[in-house]
C-alpha positions in Angstrom: -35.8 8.4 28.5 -35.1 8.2 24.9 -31.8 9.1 23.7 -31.7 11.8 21.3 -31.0 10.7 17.8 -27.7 13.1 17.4 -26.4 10.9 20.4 -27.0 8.0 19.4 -25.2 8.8 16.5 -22.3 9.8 18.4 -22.6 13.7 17.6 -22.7 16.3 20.8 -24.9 18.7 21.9 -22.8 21.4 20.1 -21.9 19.6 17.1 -26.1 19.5 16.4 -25.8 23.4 17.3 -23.3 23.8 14.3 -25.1 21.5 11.7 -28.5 23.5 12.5 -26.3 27.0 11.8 -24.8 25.7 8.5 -28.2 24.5 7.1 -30.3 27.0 9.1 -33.0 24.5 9.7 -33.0 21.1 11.9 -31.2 18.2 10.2 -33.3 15.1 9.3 -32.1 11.2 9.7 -30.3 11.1 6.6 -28.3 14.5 6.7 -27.6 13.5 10.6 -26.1 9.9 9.9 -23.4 11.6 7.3 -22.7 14.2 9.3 -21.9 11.8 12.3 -19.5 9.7 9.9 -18.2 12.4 8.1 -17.4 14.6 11.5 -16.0 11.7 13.3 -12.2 11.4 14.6 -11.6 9.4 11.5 -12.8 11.2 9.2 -12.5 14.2 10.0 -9.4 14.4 12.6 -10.9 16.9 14.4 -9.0 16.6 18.0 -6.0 16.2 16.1 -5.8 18.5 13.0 -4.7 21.2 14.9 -1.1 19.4 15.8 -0.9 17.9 12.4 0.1 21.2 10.8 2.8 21.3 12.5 4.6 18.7 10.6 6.4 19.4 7.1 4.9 18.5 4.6 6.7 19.4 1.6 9.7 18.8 -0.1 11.2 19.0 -3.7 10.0 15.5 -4.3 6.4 15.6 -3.2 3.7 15.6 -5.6 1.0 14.9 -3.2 1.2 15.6 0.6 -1.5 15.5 3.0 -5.4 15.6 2.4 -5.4 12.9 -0.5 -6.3 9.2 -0.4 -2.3 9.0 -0.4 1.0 10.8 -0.6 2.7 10.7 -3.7 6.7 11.5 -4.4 8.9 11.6 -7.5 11.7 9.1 -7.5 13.1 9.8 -11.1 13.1 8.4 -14.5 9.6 9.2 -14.5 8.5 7.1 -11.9 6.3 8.1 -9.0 5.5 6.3 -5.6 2.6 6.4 -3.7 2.7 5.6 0.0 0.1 5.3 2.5 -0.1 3.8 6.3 -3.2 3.5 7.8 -5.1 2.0 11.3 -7.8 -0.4 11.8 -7.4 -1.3 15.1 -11.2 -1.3 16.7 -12.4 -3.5 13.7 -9.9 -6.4 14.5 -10.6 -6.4 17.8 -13.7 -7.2 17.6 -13.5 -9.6 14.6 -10.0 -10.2 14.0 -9.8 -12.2 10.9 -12.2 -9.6 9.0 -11.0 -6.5 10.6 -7.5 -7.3 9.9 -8.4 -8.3 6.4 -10.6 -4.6 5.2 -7.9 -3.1 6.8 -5.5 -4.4 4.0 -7.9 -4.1 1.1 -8.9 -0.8 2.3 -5.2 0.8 2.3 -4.3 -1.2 -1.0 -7.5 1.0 -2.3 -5.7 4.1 -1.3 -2.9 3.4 -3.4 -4.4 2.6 -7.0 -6.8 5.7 -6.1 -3.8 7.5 -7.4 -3.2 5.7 -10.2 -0.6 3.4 -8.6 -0.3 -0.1 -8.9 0.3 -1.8 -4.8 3.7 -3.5 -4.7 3.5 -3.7 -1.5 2.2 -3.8 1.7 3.9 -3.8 5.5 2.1 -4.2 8.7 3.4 -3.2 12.3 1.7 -4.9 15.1 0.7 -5.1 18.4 -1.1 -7.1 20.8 -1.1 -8.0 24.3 0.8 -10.8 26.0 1.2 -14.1 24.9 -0.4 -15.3 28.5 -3.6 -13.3 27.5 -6.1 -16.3 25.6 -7.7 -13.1 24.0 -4.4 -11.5 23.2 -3.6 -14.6 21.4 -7.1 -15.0 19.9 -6.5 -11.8 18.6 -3.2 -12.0 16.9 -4.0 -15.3 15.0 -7.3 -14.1 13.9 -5.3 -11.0 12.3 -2.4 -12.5 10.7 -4.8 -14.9 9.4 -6.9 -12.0 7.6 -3.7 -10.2 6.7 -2.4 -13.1 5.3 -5.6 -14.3 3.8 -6.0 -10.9 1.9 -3.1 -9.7 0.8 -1.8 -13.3 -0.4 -5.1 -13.6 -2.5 -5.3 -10.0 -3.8 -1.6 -10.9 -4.9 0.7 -7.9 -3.0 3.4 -8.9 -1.3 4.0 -8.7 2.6 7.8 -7.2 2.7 8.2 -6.9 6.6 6.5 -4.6 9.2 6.7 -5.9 13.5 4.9 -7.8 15.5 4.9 -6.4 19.6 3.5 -7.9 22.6 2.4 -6.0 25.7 0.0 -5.8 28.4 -0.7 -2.0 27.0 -2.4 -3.7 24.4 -4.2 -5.8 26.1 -8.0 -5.3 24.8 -7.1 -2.6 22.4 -4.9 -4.0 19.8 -3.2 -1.8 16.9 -3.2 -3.1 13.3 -1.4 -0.7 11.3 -0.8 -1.4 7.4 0.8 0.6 5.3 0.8 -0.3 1.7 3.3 1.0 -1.5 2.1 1.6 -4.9 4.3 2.8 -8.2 2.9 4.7 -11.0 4.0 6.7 -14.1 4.1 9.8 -13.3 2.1 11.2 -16.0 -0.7 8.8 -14.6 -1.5 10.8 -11.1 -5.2 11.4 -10.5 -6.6 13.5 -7.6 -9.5 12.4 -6.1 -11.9 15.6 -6.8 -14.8 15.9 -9.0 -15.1 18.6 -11.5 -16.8 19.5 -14.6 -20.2 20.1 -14.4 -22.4 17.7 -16.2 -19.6 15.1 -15.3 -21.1 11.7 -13.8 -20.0 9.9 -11.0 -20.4 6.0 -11.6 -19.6 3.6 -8.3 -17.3 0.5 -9.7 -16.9 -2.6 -7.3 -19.2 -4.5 -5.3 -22.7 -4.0 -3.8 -23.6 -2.4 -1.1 -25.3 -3.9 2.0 -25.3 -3.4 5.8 -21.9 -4.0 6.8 -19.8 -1.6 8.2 -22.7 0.9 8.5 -20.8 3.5 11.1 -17.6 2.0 11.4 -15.9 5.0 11.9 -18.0 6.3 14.3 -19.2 3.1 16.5 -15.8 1.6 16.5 -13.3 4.3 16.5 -14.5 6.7 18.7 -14.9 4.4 22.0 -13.1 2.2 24.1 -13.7 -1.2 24.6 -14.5 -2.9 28.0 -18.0 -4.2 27.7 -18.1 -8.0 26.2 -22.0 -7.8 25.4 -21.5 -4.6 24.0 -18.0 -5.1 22.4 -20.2 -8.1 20.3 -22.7 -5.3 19.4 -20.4 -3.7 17.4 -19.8 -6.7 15.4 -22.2 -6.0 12.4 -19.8 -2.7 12.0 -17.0 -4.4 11.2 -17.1 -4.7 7.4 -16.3 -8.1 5.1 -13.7 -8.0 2.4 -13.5 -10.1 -1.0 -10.3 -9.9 -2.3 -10.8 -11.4 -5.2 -13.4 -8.5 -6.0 -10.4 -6.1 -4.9 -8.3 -8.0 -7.8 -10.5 -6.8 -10.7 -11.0 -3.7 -9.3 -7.4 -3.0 -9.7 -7.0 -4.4 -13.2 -10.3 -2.2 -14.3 -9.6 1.0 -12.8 -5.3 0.9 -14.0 -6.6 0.4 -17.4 -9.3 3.5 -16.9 -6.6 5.7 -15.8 -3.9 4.5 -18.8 -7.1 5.2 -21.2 -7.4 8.8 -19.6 -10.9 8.1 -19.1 -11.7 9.1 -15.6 -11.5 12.6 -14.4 -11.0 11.8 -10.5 -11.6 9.0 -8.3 -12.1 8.2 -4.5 -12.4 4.8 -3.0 -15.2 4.0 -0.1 -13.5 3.3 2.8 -14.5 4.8 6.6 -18.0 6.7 6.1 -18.7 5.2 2.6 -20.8 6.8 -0.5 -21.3 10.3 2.2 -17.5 10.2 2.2 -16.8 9.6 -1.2 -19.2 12.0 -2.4 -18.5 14.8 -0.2 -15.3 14.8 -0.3 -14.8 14.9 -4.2 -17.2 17.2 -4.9 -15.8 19.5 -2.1 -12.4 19.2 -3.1 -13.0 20.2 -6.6 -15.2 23.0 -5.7 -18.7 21.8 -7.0 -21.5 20.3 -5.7 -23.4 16.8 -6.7 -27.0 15.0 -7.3 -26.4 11.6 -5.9 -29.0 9.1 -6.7 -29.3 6.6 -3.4 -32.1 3.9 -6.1 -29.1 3.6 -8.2 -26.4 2.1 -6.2 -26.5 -1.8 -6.5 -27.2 -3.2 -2.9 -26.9 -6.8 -1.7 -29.5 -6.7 0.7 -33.7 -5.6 0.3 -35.2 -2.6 2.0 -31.9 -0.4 2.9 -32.7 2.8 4.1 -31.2 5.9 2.8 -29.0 6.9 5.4 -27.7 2.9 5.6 -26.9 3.4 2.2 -24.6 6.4 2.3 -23.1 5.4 5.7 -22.2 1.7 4.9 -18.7 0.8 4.7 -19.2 -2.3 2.2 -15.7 -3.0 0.9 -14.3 -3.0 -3.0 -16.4 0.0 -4.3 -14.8 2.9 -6.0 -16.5 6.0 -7.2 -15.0 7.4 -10.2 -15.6 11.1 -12.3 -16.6 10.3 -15.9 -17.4 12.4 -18.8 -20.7 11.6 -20.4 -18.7 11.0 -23.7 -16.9 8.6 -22.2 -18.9 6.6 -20.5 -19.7 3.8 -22.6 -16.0 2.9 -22.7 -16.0 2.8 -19.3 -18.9 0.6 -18.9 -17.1 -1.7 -21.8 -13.9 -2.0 -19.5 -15.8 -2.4 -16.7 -17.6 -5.6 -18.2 -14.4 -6.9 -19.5 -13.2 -6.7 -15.7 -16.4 -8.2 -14.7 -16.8 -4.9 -12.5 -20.0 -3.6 -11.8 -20.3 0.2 -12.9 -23.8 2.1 -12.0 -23.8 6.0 -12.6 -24.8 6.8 -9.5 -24.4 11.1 -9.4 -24.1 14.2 -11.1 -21.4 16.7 -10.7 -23.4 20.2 -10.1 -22.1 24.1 -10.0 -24.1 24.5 -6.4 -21.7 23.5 -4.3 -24.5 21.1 -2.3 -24.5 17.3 -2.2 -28.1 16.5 -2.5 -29.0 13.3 -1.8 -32.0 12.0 -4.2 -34.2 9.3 -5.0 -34.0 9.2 -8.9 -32.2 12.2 -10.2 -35.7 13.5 -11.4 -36.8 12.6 -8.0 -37.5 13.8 -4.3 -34.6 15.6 -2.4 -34.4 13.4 0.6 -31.1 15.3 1.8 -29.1 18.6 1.1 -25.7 20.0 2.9 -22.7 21.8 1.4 -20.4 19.4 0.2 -17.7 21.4 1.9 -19.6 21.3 5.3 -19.0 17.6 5.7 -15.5 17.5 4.6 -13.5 20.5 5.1 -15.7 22.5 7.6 -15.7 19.8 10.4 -15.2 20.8 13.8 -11.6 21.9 14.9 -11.2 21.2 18.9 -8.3 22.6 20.8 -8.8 20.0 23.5 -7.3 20.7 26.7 -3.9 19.2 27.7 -2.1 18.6 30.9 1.2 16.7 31.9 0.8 13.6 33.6 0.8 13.7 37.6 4.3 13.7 39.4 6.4 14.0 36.2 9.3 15.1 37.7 8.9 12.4 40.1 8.5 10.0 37.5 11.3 11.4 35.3 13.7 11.7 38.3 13.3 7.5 39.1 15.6 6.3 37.0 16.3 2.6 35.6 19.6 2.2 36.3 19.2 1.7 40.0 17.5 -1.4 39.0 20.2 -4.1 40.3 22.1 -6.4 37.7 20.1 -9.8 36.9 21.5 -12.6 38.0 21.0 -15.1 35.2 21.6 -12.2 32.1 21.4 -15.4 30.3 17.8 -16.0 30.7 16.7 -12.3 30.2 18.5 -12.2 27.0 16.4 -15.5 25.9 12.8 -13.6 26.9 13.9 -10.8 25.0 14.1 -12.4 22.1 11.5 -13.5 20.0 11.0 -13.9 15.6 8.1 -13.0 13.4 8.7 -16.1 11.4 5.4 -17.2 12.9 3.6 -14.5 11.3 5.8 -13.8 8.1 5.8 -17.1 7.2 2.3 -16.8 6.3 2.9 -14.1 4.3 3.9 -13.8 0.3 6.8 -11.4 0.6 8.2 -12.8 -3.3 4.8 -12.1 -5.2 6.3 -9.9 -8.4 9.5 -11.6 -8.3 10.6 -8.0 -6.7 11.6 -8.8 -3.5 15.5 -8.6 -2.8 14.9 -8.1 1.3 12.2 -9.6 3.0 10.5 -9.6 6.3 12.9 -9.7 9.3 15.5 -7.5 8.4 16.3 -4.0 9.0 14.4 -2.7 6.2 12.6 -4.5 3.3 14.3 -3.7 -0.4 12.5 -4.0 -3.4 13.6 -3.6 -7.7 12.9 -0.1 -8.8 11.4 -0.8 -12.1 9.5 1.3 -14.5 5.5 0.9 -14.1 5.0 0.9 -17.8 7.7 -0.6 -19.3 8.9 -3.3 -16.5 12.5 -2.0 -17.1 14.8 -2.4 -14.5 16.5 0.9 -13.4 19.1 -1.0 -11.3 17.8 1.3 -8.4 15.8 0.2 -5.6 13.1 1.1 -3.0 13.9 0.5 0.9 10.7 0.3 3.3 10.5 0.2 6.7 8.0 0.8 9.8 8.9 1.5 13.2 7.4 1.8 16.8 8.5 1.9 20.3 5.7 2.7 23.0 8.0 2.5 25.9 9.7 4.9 24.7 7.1 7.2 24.0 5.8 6.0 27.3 8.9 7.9 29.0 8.9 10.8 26.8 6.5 11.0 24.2 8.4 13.8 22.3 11.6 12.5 22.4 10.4 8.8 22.3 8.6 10.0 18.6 12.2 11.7 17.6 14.0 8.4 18.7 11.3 6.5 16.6 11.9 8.8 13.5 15.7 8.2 13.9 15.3 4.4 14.1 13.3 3.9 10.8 16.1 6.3 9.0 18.9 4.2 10.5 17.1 0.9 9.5 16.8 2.8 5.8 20.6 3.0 6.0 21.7 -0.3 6.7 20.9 -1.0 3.6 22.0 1.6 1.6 19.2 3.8 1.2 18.4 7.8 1.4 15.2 8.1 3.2 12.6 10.3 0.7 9.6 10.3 2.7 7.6 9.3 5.8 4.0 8.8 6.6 2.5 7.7 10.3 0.2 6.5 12.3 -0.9 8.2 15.4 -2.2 5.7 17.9 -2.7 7.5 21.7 -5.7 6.6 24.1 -8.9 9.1 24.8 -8.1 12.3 23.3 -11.4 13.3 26.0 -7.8 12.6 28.6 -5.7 15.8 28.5 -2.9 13.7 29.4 -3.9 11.8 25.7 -3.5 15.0 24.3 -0.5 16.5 25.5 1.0 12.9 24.4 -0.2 13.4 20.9 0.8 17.6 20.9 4.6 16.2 22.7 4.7 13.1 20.3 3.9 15.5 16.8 6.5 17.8 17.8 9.2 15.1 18.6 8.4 13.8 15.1 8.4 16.9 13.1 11.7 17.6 15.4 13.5 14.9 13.7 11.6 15.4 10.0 13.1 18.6 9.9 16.6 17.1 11.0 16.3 14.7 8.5 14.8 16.9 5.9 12.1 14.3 5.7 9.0 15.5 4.8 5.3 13.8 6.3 3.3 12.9 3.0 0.1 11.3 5.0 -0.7 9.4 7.5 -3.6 8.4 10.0 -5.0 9.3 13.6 -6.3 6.6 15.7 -8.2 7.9 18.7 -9.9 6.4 21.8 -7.5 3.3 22.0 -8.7 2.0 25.5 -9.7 -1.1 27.2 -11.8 -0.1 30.7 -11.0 3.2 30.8 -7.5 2.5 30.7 -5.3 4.1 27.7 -2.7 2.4 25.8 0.8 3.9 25.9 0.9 6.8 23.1 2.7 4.6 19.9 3.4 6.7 17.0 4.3 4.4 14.1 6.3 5.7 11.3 7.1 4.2 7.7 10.0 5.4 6.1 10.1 5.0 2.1 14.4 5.3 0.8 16.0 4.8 -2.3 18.8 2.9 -3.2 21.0 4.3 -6.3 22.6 1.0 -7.1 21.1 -2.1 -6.2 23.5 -4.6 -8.5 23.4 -6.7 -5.3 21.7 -7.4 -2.4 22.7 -5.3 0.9 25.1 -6.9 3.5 21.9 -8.3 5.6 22.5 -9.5 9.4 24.8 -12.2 9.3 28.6 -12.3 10.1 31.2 -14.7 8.8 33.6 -16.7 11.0 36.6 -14.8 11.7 34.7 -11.3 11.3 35.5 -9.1 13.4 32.6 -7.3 14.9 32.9 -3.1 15.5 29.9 -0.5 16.9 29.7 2.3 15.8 28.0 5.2 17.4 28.0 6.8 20.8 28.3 5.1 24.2 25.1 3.4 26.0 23.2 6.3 28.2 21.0 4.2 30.8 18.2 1.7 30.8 15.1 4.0 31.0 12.8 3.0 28.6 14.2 -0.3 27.4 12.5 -3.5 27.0 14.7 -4.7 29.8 13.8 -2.2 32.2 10.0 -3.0 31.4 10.5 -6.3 31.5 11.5 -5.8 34.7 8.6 -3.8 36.1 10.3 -0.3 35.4 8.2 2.3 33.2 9.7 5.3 34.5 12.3 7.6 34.0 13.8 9.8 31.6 15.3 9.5 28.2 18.0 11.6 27.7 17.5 14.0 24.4 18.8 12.6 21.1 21.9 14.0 19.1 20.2 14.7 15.6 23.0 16.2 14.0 25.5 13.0 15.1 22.8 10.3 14.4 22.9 12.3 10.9 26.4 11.1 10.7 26.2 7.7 11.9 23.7 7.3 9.1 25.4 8.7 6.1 28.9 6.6 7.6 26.3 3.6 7.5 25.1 4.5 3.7 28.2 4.9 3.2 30.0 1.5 4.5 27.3 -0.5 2.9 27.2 1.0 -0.7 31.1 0.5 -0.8 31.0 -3.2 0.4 33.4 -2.8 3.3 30.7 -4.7 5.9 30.2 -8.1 6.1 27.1 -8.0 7.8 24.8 -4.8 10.5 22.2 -4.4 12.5 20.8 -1.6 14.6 21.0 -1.3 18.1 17.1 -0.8 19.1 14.7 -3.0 20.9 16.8 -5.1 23.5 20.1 -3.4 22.9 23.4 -4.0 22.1 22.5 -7.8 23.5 19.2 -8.8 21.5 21.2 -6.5 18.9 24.5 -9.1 18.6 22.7 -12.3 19.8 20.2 -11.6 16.0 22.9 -11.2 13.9 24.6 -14.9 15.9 21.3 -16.6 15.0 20.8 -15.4 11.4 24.7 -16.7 11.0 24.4 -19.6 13.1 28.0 -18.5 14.2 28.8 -17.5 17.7 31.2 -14.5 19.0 33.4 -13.2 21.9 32.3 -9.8 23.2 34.2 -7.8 25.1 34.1 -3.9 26.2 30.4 -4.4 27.8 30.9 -3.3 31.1 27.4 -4.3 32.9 23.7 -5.1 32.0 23.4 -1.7 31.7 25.7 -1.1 28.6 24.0 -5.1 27.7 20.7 -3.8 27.5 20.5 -0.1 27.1 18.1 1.5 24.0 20.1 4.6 23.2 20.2 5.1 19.9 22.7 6.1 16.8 24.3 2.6 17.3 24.8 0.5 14.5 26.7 -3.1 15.5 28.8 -4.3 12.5 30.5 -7.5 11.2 34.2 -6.7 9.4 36.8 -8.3 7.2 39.3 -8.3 8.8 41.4 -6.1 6.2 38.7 -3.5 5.9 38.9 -2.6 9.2 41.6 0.1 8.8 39.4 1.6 6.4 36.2 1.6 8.5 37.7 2.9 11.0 39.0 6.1 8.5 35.9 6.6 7.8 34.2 6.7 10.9 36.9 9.2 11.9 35.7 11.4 8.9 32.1 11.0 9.4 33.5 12.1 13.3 31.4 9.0 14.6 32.8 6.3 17.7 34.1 3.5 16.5 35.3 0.6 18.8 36.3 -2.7 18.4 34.1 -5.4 20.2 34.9 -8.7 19.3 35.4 -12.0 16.7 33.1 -13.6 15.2 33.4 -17.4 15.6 32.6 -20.7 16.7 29.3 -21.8 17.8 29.3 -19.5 21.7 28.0 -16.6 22.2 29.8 -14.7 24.7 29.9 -11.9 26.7 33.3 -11.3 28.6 31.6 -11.3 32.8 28.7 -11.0 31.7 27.3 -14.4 30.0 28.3 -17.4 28.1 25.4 -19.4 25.9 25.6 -21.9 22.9 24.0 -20.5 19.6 21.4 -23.0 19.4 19.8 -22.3 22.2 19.5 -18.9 21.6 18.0 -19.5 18.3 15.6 -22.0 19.9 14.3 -19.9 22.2 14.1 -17.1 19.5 12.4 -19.4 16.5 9.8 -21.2 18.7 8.4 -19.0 21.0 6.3 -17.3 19.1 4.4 -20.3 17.4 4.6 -22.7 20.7 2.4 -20.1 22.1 0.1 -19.8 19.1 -0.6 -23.1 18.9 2.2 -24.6 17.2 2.2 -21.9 13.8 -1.4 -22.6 13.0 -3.8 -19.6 12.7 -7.5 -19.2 12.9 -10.2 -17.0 11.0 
């Protein structure tokens, strides 16, 4: 028996229902393919919405929350940023090099929409273990396309992570989150208005590519090798060097004034990107499917409206001015077709020739803001008490400590090495550290306003694993914490919501737990959620991945004469922590490395890992450390052996009782290298700030150790941590 055409398209029986309400009559091919994009989990967030509104969202700094093509905050001087993170984690599995690759040019899109120029771009990771051929098939193929777009488009890569876990295995995440600075006289809104206004599509032609990405690849699993190569033609193909001009030719649009809104194509195409700004500025629009340049012959409608063909913008012009935007377009060597009509009806009407036959009519609205809104049920994961009550620390000491400190470690040099993290000349803090640090300068002028911008993105699924609502808090406190170890107030946050088959009321009451962990700590932090992204149906087999919200963190820095401490100490430092005492091993990499995944985490103090953060601002901005890091994945050990390796100077540590206190995840703990006559005045200030401080050790020689617990040289330690990753993708070298 035939599958109906609704199904095929991935709509249900119910969804059909509401379509034939809206339009009071059956839906043909056409209206049926946009509304399948268009009401997908992508696009339209519809399991998810519902918990999003729960997060806050505003702020005194935030020009654009929510609901645009990014989130946009005011940093002063007349500067505006523009952040956005966002997921393409289906695409890369299934063709890694160009999945990884759209995903960047698609999220650097975002960004100039606004009238920002991308300075740049981070990208948190994760993939299963290195013993997995696929796993590792995977991970070069992305970095490669990471690497191969962003270094051509010319934005720098400034840091993000790189994870490796049998969760992931099948189902890898590839978040990017991309940075763009703006005058902020510059902001446009991607909405249509004016009636009479024409909409002209800038960029590349369209062809089959991509046609239903968003709703062939992110709303299944994957499993199925013959079908998992199906998808294949849905993955779309980026040109960077298209994506070049197209930011040159639409900044100079937008510092002519000549464009009244604009939207990029991304997930769901020219349906998308006509919908949604005719909907958001309250009219309707003709769109005219014979006018849009395609590469290939004989494209029907509906592939037309649905592809995902990358480097295409659609931008609102006033007749009057369209000439000048043709002429800028040509000196950009952009094509520019007008390609729609901006109408009072409130309906998109699709059309062949604006004098033509109707092939399609819907309320703009209908596809964008009038998507379905589920309430899907939720349940707690079997035997949580059980789970919760089995806790980590019964797990008996190891008995070479030596050797699970070494398989904890591990550097993205392999991956960041690829990367160009100095394009600009802006980059003061690179990949690897705490948090990236760029120059503050004006957009317009290039002035330097001696302040600077600190970025960082942070995960932890075992935590989240645990306790997905405290695990999402914990992740939220890291990123500020990594913000402050250099210096910098955190000003906003965006995520990315990756959790399994939101069809699995466990899935959702992750996601509901995880959103109100997060919006927990926002509202701790007075840190409001500007945007972000919901990626849905992460599973391999039927099996889920573990829920992993990602979060970036944007912070400024007031006075960036010089470059923050970093995570080095000198010989003869002496090395402090602040921060509270270590509270067990649930949840750590240790404890998963070691077969343990239950547990409990106990909650976190909000109010003292306020504290800890604003002694950390505080210690840094007046130059009284030498060098910090954070106490997160791998503990206080991974924590101290880092900052050994990035010295190349060894240490004695003593005051860690066991592998518990060696290896334990708690957070608020910052691990610091001192002068020796600043240490008086640290610890002041940590009394003032009403924040643990003890002394832990010197800094010296070429030994790292640990009194009774382990004694290693340096070098071996930074062997273990600089190689590993490129001996097991072959020697450094990536594929496409």
């Amino acid at each position: 028996m035939t599958e109906p055409l609704h199904r095929s398209l991935g709509l249900t029986d119910d969804e059909l229902a509401s379509i034939i309400d809206i339009l009071g009559r059956e839906p043909n091919h056409l209206e049926l393919a946009m509304y399948s994009v268009m009401w997908s989990e992508h696009c339209s967030y519809k399991s998810s919405r519902i918990h999003l509104k729960r997060l806050p969202t505003e702020g005194d700094n935030v020009l654009v929350g929510p609901g645009e093509n990014a989130g946009v905050i005011d940093v002063g001087d007349g500067i505006a940023i523009a952040l956005r993170i966002e997921s393409h984690n289906h695409p890369s599995y299934i063709e890694p090099y160009q999945g990884a690759a759209t995903g960047v040019g698609g999220i650097i899109r975002d960004i100039f929409t606004m009238g920002a120029r991308p300075i740049a771009i981070m990208d948190p990771l994760r993939f299963g273990p290195l013993d997995d051929a696929r796993s590792r098939w995977v991970a070069e193929g992305v970095v490669s396309g990471i690497s191969g777009y962003g270094n051509s488009v010319g934005v720098p890569n400034v840091g993000g992570e790189i994870v490796f876990d049998e969760t992931y295995v099948g189902n890898p995440l590839v978040n990017v989150l991309c940075v763009g600075i703006l005058p902020k006289e510059r902001l446009v809104l991607g909405q249509a208005s004016g009636v009479g206004n024409l909409a002209v599509l800038l960029g590349s032609t369209t062809g089959r590519d991509g046609i239903g990405g968003v709703s062939v690849l992110a709303s299944a699993g994957f499993g199925d090798e013959e079908k998992d190569a199906e998808k294949r033609p849905s993955v779309q193909v980026g040109d960077p060097f298209e994506e070049k001009r197209l930011i040159e030719g639409c900044l100079e649009l937008l510092n002519e004034g000549l464009v009244v809104g604009i939207q990029d194509l991304g997930g769901a195409g020219l349906a998308c990107a006509s919908s949604e700004t005719a909907s958001r500025g309250g009219v309707g629009m003709d769109f005219n499917v014979s006018a849009v340049p395609q590469r290939e012959a004989g494209m029907e409608p509906f592939e037309i409206m649905t592809s995902e063909s990358q480097e295409r913008m659609l931008a609102i012009v006033e007749p009057d001015n369209l000439e000048q935007v043709f002429a800028i377009c040509r000196k950009w060597e952009i094509r520019a077709s007008v390609v729609g009509k901006v109408t009072p009806t409130g309906a998109l009407r699709i059309v062949d020739d604006f004098d033509g036959e109707v092939l399609g009519e819907v309320p703009a609205s209908s596809l964008h803001e009038d998507a379905p809104l589920y309430q899907r049920p939720m349940a707690e994961p079997d035997q949580i008490d059980e789970i919760a009550a089995d806790q980590a620390i019964q797990l008996d000491p190891p008995e070479q400590i030596e050797e699970d400190l070494k398989d904890l470690l591990i550097s993205p040099q392999w991956a960041t090495s690829q990367y160009d993290s100095q394009l600009f000349l802006n980059t003061v803090v690179g990949p690897g550290s705490d948090a990236a640090v760029l120059r503050l300068k004006h957009p317009t002028t290039g002035r330097n306003t001696g302040r600077g911008i600190a970025l960082t993105t942070d995960g932890n699924h075992r935590w989240c694993a645990i306790n997905p609502r405290i695990g999402a808090a914990m992740t939220v406190a890291e990123a500020v914490l990594n913000l402050a170890c250099v210096g910098a107030l955190p000003q906003a946050l965006v995520n990315c919501l990756n959790f399994g088959n939101p069809e699995n009321p466990v899935v959702m009451w992750q996601l509901s737990e995880a959103v109100d962990g997060m919006a927990e700590a926002c509202n701790a932090f007075n840190l409001p959620v500007v945007g972000g992204n919901v990626s849905l149906y992460n599973e391999s087999q039927g099996v889920n991945i573990d829920p992993t919200p990602i979060v970036g963190v944007i912070g400024i820095i007031d006075d960036l004469n010089e470059p923050p401490p970093g995570q080095a100490w000198n010989e003869g430092d002496r090395i402090m922590l602040l921060g509270p005492e270590a509270n067990g091993l649930c949840g750590s990499a240790w404890a998963f490395h070691k077969g343990h995944r239950n547990g409990s985490l106990p909650a976190i103090d909000l109010e003292l890992h306020q504290r800890v953060c604003a002694l950390t601002r505080t210690l840094v901005t007046r130059k009284l450390v030498t060098g910090l890091h954070d106490v997160s994945t791998g503990g206080l050990g991974v924590c101290a052996a880092e900052m050994a390796i990035h010295s190349g100077i060894g240490c004695t540590l003593a005051r860690i009782p066991d592998h518990i206190s060696f290896f334990s995840e708690s957070p608020s703990r910052i691990l610091t290298a001192v002068d020796p006559e600043n240490m008086p005045e640290v610890e002041e200030l940590a009394g003032e700030y009403q924040v643990p401080c003890v002394r832990m050790g010197l800094a010296h020689g070429d030994t790292f150790s640990v009194k009774n617990l382990c004694t290693v040289q340096v070098e071996k330690l930074e062997q273990r941590w600089s190689k590993r990753l490129a001996d097991a993708l072959d020697g450094g070298t990536t594929q496409g």
